[in-house]
mmCIF entry with sequence, helices, sheets and N, C-alpha, C, O atoms, coordinates in Angstrom:
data_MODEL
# 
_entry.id   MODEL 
# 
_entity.id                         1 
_entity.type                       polymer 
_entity.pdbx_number_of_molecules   1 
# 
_entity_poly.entity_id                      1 
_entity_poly.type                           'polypeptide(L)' 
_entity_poly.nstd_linkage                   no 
_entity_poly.nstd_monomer                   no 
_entity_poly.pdbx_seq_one_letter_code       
;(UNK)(UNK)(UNK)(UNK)(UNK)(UNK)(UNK)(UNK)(UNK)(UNK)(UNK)(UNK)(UNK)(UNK)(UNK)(UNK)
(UNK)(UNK)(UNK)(UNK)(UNK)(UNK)(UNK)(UNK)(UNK)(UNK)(UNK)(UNK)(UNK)(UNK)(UNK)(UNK)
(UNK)(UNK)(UNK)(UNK)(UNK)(UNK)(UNK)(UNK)(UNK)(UNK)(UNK)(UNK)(UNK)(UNK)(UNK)(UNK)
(UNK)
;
_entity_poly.pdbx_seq_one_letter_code_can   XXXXXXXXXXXXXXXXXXXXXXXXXXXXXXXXXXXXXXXXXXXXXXXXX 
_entity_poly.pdbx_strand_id                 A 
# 
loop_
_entity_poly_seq.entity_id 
_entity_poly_seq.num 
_entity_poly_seq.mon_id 
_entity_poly_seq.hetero 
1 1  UNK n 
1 2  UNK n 
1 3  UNK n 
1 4  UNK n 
1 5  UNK n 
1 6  UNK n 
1 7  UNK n 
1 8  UNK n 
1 9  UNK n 
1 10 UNK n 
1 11 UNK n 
1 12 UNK n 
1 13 UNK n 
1 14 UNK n 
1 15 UNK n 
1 16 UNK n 
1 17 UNK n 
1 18 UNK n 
1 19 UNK n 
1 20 UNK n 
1 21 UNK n 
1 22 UNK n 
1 23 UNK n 
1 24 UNK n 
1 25 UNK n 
1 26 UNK n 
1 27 UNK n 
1 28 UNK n 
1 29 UNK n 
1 30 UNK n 
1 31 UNK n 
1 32 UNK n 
1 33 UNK n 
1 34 UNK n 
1 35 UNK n 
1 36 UNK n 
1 37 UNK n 
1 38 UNK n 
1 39 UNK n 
1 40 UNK n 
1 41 UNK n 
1 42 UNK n 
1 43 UNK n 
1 44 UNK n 
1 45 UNK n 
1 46 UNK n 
1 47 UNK n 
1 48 UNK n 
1 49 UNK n 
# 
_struct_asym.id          A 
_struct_asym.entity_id   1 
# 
loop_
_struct_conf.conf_type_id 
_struct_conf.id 
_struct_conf.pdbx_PDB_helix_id 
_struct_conf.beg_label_comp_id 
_struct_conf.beg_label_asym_id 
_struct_conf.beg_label_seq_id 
_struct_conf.pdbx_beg_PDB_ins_code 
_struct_conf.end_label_comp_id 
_struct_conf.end_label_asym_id 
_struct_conf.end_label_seq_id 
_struct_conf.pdbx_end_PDB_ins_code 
_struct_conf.beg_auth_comp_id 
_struct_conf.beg_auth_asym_id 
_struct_conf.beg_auth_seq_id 
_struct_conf.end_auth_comp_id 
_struct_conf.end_auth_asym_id 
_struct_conf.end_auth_seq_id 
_struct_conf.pdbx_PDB_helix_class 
_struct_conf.details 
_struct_conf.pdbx_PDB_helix_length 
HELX_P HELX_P1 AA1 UNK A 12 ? UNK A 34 ? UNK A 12 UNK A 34 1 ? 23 
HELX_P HELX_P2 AA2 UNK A 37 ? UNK A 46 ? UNK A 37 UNK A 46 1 ? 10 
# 
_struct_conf_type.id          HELX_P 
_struct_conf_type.criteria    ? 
_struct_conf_type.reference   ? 
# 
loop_
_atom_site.group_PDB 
_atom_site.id 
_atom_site.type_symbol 
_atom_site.label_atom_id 
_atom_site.label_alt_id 
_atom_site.label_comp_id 
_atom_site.label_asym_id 
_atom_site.label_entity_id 
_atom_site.label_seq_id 
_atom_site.pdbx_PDB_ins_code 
_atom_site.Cartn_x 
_atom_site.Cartn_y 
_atom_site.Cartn_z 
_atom_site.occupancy 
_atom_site.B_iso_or_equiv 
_atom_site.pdbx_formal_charge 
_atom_site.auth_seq_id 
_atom_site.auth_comp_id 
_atom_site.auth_asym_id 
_atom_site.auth_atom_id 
_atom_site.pdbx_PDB_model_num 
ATOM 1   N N  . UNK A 1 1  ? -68.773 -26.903 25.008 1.00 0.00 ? 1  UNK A N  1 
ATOM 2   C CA . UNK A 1 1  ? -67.628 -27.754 24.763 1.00 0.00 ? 1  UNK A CA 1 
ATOM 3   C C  . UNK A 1 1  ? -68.112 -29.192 24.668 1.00 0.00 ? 1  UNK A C  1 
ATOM 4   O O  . UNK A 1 1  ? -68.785 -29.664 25.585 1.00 0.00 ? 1  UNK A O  1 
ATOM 5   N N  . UNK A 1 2  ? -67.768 -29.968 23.500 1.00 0.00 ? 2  UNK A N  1 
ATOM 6   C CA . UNK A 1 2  ? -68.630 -31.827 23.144 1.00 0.00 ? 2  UNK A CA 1 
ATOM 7   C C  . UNK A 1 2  ? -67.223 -32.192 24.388 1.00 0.00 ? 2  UNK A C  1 
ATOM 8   O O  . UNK A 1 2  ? -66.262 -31.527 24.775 1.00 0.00 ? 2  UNK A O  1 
ATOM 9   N N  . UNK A 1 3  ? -67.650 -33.350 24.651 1.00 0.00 ? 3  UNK A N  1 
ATOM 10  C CA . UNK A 1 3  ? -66.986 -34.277 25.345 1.00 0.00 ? 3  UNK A CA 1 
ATOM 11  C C  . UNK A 1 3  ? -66.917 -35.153 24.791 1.00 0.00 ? 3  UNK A C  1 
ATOM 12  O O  . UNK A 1 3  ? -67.795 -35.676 24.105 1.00 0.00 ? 3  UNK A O  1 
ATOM 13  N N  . UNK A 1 4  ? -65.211 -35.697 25.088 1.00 0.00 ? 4  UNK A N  1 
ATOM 14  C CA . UNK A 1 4  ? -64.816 -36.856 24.036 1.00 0.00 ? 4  UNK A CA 1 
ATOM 15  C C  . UNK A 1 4  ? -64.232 -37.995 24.750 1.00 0.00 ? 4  UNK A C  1 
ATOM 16  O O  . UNK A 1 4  ? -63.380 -38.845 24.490 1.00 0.00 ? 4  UNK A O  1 
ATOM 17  N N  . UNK A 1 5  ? -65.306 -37.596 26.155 1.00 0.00 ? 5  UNK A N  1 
ATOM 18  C CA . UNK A 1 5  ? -64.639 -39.334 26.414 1.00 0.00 ? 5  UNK A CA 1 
ATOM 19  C C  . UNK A 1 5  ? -63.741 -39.584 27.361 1.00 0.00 ? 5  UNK A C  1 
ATOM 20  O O  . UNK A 1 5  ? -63.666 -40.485 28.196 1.00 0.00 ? 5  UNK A O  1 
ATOM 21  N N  . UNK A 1 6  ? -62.756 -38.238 27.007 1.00 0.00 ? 6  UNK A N  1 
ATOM 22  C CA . UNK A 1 6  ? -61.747 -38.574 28.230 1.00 0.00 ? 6  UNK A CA 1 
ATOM 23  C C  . UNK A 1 6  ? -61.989 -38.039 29.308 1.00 0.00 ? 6  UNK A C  1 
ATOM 24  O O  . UNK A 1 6  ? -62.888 -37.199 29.323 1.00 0.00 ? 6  UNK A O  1 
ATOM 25  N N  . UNK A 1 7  ? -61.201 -38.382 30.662 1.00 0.00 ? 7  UNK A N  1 
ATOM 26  C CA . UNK A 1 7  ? -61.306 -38.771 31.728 1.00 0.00 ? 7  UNK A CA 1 
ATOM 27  C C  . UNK A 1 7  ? -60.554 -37.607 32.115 1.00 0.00 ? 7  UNK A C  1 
ATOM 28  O O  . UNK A 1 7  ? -59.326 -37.577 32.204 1.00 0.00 ? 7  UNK A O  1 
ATOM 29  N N  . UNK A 1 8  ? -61.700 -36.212 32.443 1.00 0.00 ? 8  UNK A N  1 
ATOM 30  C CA . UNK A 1 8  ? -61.165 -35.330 32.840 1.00 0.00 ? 8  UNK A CA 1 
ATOM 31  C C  . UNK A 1 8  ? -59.503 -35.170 34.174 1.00 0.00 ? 8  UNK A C  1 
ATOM 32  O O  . UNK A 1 8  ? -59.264 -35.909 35.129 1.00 0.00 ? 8  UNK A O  1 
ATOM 33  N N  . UNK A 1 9  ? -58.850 -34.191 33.782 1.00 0.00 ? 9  UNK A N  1 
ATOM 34  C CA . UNK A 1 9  ? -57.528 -34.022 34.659 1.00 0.00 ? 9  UNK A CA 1 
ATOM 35  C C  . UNK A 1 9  ? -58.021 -32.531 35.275 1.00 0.00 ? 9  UNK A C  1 
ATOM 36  O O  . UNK A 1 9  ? -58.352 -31.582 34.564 1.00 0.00 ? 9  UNK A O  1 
ATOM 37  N N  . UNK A 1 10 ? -58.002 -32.528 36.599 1.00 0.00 ? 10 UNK A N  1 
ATOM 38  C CA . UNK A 1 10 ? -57.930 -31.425 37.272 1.00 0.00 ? 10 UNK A CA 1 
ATOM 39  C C  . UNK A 1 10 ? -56.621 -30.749 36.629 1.00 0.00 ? 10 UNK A C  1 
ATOM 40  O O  . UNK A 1 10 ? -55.861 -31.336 35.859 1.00 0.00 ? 10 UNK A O  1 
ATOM 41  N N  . UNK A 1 11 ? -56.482 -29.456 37.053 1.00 0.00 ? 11 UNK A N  1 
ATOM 42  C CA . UNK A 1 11 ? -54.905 -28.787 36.920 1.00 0.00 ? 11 UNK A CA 1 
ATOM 43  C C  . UNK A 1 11 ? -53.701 -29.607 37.631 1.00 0.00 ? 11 UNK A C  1 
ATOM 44  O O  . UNK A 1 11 ? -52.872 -30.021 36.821 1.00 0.00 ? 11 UNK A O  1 
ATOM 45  N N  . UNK A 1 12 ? -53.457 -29.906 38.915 1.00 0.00 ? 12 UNK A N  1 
ATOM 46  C CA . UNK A 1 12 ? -52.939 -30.575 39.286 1.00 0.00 ? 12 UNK A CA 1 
ATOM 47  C C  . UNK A 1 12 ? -52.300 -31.742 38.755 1.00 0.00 ? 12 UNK A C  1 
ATOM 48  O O  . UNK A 1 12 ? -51.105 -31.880 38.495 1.00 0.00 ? 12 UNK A O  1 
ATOM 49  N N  . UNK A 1 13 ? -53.235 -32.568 38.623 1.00 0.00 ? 13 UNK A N  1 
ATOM 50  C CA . UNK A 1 13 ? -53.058 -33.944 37.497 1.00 0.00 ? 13 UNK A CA 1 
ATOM 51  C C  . UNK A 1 13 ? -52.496 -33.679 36.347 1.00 0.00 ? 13 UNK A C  1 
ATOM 52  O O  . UNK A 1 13 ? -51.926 -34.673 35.897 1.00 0.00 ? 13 UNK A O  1 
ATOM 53  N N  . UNK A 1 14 ? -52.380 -32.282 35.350 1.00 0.00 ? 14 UNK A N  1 
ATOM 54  C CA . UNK A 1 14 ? -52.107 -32.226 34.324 1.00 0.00 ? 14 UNK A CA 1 
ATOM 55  C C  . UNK A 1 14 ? -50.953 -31.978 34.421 1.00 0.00 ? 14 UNK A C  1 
ATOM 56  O O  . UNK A 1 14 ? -50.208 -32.685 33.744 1.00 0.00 ? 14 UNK A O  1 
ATOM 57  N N  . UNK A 1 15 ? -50.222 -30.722 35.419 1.00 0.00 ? 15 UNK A N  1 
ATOM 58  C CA . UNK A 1 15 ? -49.329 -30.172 35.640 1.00 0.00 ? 15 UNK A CA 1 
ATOM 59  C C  . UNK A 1 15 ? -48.250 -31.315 36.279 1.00 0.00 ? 15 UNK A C  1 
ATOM 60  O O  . UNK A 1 15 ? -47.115 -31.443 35.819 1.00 0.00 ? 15 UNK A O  1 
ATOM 61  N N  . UNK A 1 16 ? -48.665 -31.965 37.180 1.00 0.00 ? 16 UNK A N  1 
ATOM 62  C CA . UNK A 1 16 ? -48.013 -33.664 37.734 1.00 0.00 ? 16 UNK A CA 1 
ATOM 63  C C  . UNK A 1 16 ? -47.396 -34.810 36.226 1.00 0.00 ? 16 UNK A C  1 
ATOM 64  O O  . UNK A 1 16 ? -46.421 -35.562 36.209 1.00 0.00 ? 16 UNK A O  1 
ATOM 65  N N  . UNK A 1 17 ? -48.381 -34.535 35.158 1.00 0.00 ? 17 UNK A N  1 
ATOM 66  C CA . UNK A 1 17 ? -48.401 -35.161 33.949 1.00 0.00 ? 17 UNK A CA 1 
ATOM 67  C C  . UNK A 1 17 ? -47.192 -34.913 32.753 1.00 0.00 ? 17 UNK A C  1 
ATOM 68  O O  . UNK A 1 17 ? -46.364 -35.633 32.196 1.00 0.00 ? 17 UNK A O  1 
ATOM 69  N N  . UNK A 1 18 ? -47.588 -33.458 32.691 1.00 0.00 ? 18 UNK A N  1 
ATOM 70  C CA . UNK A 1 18 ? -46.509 -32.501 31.940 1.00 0.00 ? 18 UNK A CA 1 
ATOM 71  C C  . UNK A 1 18 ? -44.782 -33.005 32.624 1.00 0.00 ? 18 UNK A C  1 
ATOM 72  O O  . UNK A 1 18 ? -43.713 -33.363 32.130 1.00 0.00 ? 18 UNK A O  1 
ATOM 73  N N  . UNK A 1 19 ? -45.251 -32.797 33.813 1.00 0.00 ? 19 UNK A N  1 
ATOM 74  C CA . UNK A 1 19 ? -43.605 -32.735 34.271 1.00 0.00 ? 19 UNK A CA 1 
ATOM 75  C C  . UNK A 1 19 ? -42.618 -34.224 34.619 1.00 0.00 ? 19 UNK A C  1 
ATOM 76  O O  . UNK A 1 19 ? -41.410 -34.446 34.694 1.00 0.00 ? 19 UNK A O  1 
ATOM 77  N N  . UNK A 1 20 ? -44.164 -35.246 34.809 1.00 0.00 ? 20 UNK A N  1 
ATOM 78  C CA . UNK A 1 20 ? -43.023 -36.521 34.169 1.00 0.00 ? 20 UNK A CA 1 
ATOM 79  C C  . UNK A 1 20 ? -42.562 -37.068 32.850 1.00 0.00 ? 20 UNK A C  1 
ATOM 80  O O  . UNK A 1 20 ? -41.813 -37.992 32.533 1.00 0.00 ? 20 UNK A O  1 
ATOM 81  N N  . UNK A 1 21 ? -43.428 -35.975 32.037 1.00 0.00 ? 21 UNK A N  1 
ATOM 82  C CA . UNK A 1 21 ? -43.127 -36.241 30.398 1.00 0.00 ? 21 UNK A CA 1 
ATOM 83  C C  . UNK A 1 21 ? -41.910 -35.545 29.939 1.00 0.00 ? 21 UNK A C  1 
ATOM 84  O O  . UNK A 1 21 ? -41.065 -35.992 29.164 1.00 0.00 ? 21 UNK A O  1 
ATOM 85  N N  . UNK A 1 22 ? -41.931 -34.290 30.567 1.00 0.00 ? 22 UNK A N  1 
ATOM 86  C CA . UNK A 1 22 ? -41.119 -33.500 29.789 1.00 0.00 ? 22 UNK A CA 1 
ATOM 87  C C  . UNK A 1 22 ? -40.153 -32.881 30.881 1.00 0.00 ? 22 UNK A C  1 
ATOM 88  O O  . UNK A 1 22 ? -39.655 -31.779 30.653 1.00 0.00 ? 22 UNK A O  1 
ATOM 89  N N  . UNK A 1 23 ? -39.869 -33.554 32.066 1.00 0.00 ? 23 UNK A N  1 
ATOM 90  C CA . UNK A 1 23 ? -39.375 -32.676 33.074 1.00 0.00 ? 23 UNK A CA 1 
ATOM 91  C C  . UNK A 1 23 ? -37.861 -33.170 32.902 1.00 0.00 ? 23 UNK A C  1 
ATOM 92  O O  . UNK A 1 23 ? -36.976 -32.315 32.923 1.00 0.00 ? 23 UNK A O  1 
ATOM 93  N N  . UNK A 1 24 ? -37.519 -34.579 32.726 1.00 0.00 ? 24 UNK A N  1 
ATOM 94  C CA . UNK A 1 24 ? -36.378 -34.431 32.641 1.00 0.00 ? 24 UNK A CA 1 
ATOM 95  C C  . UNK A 1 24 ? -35.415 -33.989 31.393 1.00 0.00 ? 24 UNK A C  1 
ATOM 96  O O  . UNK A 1 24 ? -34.216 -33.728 31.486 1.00 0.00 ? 24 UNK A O  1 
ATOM 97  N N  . UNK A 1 25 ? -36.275 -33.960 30.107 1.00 0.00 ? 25 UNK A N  1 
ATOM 98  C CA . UNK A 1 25 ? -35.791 -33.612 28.949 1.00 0.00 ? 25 UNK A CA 1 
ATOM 99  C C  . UNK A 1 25 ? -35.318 -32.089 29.150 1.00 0.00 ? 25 UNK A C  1 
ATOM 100 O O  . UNK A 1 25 ? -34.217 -31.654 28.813 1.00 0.00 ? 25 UNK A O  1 
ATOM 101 N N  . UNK A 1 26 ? -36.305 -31.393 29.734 1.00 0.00 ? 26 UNK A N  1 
ATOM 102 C CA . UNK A 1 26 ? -35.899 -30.169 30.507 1.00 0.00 ? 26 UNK A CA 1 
ATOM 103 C C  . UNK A 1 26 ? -34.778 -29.706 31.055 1.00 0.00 ? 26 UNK A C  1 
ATOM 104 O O  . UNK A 1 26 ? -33.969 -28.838 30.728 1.00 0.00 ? 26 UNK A O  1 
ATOM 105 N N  . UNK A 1 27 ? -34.890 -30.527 32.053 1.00 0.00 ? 27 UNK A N  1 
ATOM 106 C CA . UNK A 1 27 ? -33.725 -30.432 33.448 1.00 0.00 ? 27 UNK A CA 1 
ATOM 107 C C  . UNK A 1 27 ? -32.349 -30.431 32.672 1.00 0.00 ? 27 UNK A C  1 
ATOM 108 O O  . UNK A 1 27 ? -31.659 -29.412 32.682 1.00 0.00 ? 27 UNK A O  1 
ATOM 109 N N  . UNK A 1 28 ? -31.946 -31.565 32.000 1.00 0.00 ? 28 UNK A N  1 
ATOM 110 C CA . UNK A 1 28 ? -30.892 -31.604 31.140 1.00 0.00 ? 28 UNK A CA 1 
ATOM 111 C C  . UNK A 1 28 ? -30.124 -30.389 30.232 1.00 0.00 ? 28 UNK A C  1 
ATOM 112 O O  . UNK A 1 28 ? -28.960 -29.992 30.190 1.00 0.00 ? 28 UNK A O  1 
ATOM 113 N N  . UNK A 1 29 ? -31.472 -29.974 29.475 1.00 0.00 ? 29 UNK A N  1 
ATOM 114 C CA . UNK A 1 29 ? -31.310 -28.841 28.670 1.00 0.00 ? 29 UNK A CA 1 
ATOM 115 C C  . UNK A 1 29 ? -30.501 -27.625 29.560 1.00 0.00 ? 29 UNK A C  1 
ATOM 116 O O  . UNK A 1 29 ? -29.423 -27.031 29.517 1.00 0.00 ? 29 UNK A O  1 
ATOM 117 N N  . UNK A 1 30 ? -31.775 -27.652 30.418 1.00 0.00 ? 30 UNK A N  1 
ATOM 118 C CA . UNK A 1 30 ? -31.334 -26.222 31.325 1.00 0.00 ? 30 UNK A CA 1 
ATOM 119 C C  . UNK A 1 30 ? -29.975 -26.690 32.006 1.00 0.00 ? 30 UNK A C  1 
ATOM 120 O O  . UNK A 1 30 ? -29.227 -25.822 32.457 1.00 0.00 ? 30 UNK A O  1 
ATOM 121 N N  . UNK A 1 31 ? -29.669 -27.884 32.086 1.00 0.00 ? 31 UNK A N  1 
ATOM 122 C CA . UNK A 1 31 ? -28.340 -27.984 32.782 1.00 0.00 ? 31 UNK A CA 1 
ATOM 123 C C  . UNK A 1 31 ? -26.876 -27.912 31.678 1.00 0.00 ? 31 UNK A C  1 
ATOM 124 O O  . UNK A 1 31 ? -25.806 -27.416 32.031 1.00 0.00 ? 31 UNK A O  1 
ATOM 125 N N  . UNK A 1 32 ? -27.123 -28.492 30.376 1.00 0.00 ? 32 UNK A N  1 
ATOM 126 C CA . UNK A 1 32 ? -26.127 -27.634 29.441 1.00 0.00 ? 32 UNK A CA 1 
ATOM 127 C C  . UNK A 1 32 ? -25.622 -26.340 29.402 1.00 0.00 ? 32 UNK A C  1 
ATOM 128 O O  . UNK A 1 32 ? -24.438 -26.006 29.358 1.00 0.00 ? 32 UNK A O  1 
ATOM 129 N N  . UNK A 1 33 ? -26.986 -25.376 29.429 1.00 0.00 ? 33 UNK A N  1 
ATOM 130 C CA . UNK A 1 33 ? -26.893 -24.301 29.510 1.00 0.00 ? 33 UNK A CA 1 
ATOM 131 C C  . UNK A 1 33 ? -26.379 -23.231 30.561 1.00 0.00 ? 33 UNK A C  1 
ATOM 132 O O  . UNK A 1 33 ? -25.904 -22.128 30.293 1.00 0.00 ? 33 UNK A O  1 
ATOM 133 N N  . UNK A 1 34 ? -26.618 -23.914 32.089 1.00 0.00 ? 34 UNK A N  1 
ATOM 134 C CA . UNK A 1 34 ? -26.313 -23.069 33.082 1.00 0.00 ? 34 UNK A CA 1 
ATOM 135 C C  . UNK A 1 34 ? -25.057 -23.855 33.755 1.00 0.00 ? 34 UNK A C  1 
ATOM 136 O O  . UNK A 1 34 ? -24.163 -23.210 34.300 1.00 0.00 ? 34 UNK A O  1 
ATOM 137 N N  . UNK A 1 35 ? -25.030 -25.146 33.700 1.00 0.00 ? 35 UNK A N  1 
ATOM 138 C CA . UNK A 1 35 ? -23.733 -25.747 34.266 1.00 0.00 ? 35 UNK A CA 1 
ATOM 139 C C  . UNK A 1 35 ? -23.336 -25.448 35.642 1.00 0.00 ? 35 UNK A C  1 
ATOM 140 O O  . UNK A 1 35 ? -22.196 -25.332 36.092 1.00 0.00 ? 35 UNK A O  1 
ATOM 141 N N  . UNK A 1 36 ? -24.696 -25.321 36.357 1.00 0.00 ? 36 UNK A N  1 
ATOM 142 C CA . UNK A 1 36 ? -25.336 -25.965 37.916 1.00 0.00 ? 36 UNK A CA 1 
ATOM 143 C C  . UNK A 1 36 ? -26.844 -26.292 37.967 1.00 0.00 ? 36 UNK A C  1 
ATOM 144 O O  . UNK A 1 36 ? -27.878 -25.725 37.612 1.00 0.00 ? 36 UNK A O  1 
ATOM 145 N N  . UNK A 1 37 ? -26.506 -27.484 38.580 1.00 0.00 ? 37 UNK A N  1 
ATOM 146 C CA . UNK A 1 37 ? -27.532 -28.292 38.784 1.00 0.00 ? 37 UNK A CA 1 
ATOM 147 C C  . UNK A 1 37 ? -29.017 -27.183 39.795 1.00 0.00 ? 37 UNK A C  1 
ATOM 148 O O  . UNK A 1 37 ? -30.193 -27.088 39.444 1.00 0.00 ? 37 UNK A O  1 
ATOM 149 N N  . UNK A 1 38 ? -28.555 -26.728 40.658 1.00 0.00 ? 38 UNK A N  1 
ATOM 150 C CA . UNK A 1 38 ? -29.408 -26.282 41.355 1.00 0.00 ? 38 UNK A CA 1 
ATOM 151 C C  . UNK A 1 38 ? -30.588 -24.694 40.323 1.00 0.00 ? 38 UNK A C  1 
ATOM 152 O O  . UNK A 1 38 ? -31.802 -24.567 40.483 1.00 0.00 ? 38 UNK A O  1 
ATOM 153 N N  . UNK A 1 39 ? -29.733 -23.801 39.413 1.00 0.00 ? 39 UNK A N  1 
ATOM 154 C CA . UNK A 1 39 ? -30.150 -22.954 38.818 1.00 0.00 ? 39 UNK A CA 1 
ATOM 155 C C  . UNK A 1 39 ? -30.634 -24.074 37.399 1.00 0.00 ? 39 UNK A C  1 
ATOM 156 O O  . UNK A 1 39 ? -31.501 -23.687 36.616 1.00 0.00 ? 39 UNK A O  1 
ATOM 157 N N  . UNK A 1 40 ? -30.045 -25.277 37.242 1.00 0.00 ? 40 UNK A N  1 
ATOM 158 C CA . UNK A 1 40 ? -31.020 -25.652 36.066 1.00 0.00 ? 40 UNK A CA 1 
ATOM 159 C C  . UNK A 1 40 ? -32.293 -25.722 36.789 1.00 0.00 ? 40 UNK A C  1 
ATOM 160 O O  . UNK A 1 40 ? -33.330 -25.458 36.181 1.00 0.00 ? 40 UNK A O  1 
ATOM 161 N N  . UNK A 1 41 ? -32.325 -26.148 38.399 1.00 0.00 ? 41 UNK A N  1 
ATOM 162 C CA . UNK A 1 41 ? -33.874 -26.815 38.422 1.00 0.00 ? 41 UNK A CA 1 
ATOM 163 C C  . UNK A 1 41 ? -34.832 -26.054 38.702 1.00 0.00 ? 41 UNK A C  1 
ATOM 164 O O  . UNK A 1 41 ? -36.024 -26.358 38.754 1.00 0.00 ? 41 UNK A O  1 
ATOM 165 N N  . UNK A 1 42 ? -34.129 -24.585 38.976 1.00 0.00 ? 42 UNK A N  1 
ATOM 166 C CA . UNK A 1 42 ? -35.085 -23.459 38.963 1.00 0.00 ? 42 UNK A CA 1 
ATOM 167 C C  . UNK A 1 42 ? -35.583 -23.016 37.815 1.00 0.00 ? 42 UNK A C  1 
ATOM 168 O O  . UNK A 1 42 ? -36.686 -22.488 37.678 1.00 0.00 ? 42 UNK A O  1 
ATOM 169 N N  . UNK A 1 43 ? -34.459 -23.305 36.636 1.00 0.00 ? 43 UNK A N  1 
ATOM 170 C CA . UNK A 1 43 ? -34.915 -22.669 35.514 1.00 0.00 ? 43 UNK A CA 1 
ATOM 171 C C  . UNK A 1 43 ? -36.244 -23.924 34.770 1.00 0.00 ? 43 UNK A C  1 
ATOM 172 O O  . UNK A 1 43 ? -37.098 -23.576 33.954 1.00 0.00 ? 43 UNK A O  1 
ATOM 173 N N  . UNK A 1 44 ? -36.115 -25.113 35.226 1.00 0.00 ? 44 UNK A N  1 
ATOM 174 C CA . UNK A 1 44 ? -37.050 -25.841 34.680 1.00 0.00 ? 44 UNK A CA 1 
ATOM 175 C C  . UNK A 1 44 ? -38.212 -25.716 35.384 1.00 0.00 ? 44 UNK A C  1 
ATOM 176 O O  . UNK A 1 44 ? -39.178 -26.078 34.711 1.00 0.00 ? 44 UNK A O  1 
ATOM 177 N N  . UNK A 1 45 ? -38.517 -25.303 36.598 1.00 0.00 ? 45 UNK A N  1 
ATOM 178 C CA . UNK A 1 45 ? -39.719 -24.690 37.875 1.00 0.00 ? 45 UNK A CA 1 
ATOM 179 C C  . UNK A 1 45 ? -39.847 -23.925 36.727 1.00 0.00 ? 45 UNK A C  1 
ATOM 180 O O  . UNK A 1 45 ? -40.634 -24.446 35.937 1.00 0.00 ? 45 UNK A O  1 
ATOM 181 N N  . UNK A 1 46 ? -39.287 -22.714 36.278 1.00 0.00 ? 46 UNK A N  1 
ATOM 182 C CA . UNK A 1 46 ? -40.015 -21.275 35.592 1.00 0.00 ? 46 UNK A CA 1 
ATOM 183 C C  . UNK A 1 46 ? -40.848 -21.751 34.119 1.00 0.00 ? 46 UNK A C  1 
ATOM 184 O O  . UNK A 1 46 ? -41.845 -21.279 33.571 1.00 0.00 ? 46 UNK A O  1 
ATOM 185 N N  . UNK A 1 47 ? -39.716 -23.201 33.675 1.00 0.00 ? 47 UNK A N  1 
ATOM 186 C CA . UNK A 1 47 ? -40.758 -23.315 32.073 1.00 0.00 ? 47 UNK A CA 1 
ATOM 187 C C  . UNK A 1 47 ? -41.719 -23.883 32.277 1.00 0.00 ? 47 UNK A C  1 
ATOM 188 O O  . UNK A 1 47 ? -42.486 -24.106 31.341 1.00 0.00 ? 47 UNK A O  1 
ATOM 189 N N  . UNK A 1 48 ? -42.065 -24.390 33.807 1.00 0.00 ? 48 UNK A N  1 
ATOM 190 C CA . UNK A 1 48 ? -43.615 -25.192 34.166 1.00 0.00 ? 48 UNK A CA 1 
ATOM 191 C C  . UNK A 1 48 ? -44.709 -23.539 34.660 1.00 0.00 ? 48 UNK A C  1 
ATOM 192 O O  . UNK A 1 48 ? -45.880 -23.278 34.381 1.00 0.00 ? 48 UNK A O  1 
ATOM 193 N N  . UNK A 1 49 ? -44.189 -23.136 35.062 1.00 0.00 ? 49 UNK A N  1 
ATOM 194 C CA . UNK A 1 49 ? -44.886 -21.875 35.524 1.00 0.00 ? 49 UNK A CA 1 
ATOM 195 C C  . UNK A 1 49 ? -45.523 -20.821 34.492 1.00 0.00 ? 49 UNK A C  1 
ATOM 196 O O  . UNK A 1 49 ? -46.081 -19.807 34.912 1.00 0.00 ? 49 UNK A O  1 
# 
């Protein structure tokens, strides 16, 4: 694998990364759809998993 430089991310770091990018665009979605807050935030736990 070449290396390009960037500044490796453990899993952790990436997964921490993902979910301030895309976690609340998420949360929202899943909350249209289920119309409780608590089963949207499980359902957004399962699309990180």
């Amino acid at each position: 694998m070449a290396e390009t430089g960037a500044v490796p991310f453990d899993r952790e770091e990436r997964l921490t990364a993902w979910v301030r990018t895309h976690g609340e665009p998420i949360l929202r979605t899943c909350f249209v759809y289920l119309l409780d807050r608590a089963q949207a935030e499980d359902a957004m736990q399962d699309t990180f998993l």
